[in-house]
C-alpha positions in Angstrom: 0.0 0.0 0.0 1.0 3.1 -0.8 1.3 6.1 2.1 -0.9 8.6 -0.3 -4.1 6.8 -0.1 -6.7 5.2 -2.9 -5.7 8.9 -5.0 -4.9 8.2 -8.5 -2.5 9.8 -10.1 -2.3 11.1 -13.5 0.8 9.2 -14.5 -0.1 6.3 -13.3 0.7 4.3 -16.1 -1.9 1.3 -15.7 -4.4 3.5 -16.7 -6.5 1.6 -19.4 -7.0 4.4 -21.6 -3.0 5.5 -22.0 -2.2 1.4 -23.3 -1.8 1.4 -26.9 -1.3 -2.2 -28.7 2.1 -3.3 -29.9 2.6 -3.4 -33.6 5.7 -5.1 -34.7 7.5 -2.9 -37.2 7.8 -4.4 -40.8 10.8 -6.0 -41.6 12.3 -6.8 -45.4 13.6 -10.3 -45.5 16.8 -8.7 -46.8 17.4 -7.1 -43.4 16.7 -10.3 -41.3 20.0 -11.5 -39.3 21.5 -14.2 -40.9 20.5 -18.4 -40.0 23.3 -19.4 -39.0 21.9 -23.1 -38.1 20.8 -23.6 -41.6 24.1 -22.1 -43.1 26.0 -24.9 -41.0 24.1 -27.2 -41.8 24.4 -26.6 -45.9 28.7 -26.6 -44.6 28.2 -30.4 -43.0 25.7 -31.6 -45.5 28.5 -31.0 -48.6 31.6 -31.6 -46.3 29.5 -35.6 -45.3 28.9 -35.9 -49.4 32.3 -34.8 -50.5 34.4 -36.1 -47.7 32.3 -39.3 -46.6 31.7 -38.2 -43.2 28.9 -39.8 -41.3 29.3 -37.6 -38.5 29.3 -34.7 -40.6 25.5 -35.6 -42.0 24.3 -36.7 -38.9 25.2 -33.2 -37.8 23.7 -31.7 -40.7 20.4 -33.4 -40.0 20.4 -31.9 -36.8 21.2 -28.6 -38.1 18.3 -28.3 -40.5 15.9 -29.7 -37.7 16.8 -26.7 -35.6 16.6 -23.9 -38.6 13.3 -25.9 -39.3 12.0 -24.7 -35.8 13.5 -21.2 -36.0 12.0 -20.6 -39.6 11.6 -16.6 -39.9 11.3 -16.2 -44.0 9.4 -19.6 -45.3 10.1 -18.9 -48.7 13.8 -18.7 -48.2 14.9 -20.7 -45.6 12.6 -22.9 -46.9 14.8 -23.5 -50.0 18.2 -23.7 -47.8 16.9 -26.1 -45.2 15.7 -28.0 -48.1 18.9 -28.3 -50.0 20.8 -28.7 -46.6 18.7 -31.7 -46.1 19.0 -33.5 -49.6 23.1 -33.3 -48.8 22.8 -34.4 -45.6 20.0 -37.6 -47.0 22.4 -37.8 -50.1 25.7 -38.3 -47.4 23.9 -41.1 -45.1 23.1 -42.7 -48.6 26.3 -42.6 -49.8 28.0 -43.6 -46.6 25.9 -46.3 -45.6 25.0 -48.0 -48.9 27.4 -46.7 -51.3 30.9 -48.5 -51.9 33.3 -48.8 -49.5 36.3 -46.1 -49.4 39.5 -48.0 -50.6 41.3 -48.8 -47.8 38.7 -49.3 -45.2 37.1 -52.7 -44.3 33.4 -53.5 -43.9 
């Protein structure tokens, strides 16, 4: 309780009639910060096709599953999650059924 009494003030700023409504400003998807989960995940989905790395696609898997959940632009990320997971599906492929690397035994 406050030592003034039940007197409302004029700033008192729970009043109903001051609150205005957030509005989120517009934002160009030009200016939106950068995804860096889904850019990864493009880096270990090329690095598990190119260099035979299971670990490496696994990762990238898991990479395009979280850029997935934080999807700001759909049309954009959209296409890099997208081509993030075909390298990542086309590495497990590759390293699980493909031919074996010379001088490895399986």
């Amino acid at each position: 309780m406050s030592s003034h009494g039940n007197s409302i003030s004029a700033n008192d700023p729970r009043q109903p009639s001051a609150a205005k409504p957030y509005v989120a400003q517009m934002v160009s998807p030009q200016d939106l910060p950068v995804d860096y989960s889904g850019f990864i995940a493009v880096i270990f989905g090329i690095a598990g096709v190119m260099f035979r790395y299971k670990l490496s696609s696994w990762l990238a898997i898991i990479f395009c599953a979280q850029s997935l959940a934080n999807m700001r632009n759909v049309e954009n990320d959209l296409k890099q999650i997208s081509m993030a997971m075909m390298f990542a599906i086309m590495g497990l492929v590759t390293n699980y059924f493909g031919p074996a690397r010379p001088g490895t035994q399986s």
